[in-house]
C-alpha positions in Angstrom: 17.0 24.4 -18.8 13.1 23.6 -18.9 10.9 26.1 -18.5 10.1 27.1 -14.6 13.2 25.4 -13.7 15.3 27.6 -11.0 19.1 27.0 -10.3 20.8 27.8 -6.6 24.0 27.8 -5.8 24.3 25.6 -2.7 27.6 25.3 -0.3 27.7 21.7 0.9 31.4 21.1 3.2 32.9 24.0 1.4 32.0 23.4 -2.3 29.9 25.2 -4.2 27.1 22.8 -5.9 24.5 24.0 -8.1 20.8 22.8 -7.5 18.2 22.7 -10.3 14.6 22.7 -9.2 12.7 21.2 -12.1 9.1 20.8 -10.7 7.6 17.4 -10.9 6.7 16.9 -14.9 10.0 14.5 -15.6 11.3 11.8 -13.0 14.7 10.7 -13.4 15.4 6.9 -13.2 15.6 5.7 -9.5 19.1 5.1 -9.8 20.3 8.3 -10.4 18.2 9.4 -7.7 20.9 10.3 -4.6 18.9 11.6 -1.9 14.9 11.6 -1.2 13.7 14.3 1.8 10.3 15.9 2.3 8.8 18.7 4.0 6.5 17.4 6.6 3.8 19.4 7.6 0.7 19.7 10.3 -2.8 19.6 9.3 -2.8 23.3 10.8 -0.1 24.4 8.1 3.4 24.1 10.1 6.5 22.3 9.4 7.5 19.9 11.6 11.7 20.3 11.4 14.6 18.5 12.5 17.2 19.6 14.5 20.8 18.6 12.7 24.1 18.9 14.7 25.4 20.0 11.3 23.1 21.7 9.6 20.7 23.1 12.5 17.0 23.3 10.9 16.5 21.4 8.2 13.8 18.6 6.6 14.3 15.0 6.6 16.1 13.5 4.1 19.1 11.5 3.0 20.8 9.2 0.7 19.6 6.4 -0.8 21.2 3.3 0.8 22.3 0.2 -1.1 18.7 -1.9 -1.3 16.5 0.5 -1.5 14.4 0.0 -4.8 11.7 3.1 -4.4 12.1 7.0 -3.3 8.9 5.7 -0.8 11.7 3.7 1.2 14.3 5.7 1.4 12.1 8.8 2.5 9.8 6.4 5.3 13.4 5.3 6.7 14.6 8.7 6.9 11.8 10.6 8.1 11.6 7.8 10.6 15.6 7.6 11.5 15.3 11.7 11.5 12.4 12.9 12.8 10.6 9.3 14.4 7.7 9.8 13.0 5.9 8.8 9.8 3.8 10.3 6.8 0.8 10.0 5.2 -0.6 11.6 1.7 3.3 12.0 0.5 3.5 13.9 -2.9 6.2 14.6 -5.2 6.9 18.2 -5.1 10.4 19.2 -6.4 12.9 17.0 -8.5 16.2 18.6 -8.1 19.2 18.1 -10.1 22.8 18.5 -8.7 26.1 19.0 -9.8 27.5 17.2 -7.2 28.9 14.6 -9.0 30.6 14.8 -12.8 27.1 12.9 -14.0 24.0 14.9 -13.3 22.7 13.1 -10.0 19.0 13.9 -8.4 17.1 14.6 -5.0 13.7 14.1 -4.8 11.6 15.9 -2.4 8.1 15.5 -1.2 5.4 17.1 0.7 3.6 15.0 2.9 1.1 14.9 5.8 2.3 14.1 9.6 1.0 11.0 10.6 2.1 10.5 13.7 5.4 11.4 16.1 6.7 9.2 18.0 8.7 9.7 21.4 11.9 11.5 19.9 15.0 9.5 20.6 18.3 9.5 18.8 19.9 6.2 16.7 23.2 5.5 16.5 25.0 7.1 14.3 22.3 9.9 13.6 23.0 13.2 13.4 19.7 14.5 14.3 19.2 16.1 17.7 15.5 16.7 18.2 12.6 18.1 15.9 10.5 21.4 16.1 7.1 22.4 14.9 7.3 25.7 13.3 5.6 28.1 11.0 6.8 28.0 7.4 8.1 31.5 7.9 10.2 30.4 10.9 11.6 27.8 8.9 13.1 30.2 6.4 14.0 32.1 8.8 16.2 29.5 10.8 17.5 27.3 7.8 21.2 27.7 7.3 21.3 26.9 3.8 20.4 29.0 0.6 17.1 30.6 1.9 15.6 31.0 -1.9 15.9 27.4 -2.7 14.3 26.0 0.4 11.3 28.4 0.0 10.5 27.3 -3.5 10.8 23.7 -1.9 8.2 24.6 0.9 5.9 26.4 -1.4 6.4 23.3 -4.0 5.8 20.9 -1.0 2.7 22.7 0.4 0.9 23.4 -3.0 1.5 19.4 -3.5 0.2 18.1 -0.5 -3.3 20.6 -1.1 -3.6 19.8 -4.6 
């Protein structure tokens, strides 16, 4: 493991998978990149969340669909498709490495700037159900997932988007 690398066990549909938060100093090849999400903040410090009907409060993020040639598209389509609204001053904040498949696979997760929201409305096939704008400790508090990794992502996110 590198140094200041952190490993958390995440449970992801009943299955224990192991994320590796490796900072930003090496970037994997895009296409072992799986997933690209970011932590969108305010200019006043909050995060502005999604609402998932699986996962409740969470960031925006998904997979990487077939075309996609850059993390920048796949995280503008998803913030978009998530949250409807866009980014500006997106940094690199936290490459994460997963042991969800037999071949070390990666998510990539930014912090960025909110840009602007649009009216929220729901696409097809979209699992998100509405955003909030919350304090980073509100976040934690609400996320459903392992609470240790997504603070190290929020703290990596908000140190790179003040850097």
């Amino acid at each position: 493991m590198r140094p200041n690398s952190e490993s958390f066990p995440v449970n992801i549909k009943g299955r224990e998978i192991i994320f590796t938060c490796h900072g930003t100093l090496v970037v994997p090849d895009f296409k072992d990149v799986k997933s690209v999400a970011a932590v969108p903040f305010t200019r006043d410090g909050r995060i502005v969340a999604v609402q998932l009907q699986n996962r409740g409060t969470d960031i925006p993020g998904g997979r990487v669909d077939p075309g996609e040639t850059t993390a920048g598209q796949t995280l503008h389509r998803e913030v978009l498709e998530e949250g409807c609204m866009t980014l500006t001053g997106v940094e690199l904040a936290e490459v994460v490495e997963t042991t969800f498949s037999p071949y070390p696979t990666y998510m990539l997760i930014h912090g960025a700037w909110v840009d602007e929201m649009h009216p929220f409305s729901t696409l097809e096939g979209e699992t998100s159900k509405g955003r909030v704008i919350i304090s980073r400790a509100e976040f934690i508090a609400l996320y459903k997932g392992n609470k240790d990794f997504m603070r190290r992502v929020v703290e990596s996110a908000w140190r790179a988007v003040n850097k």
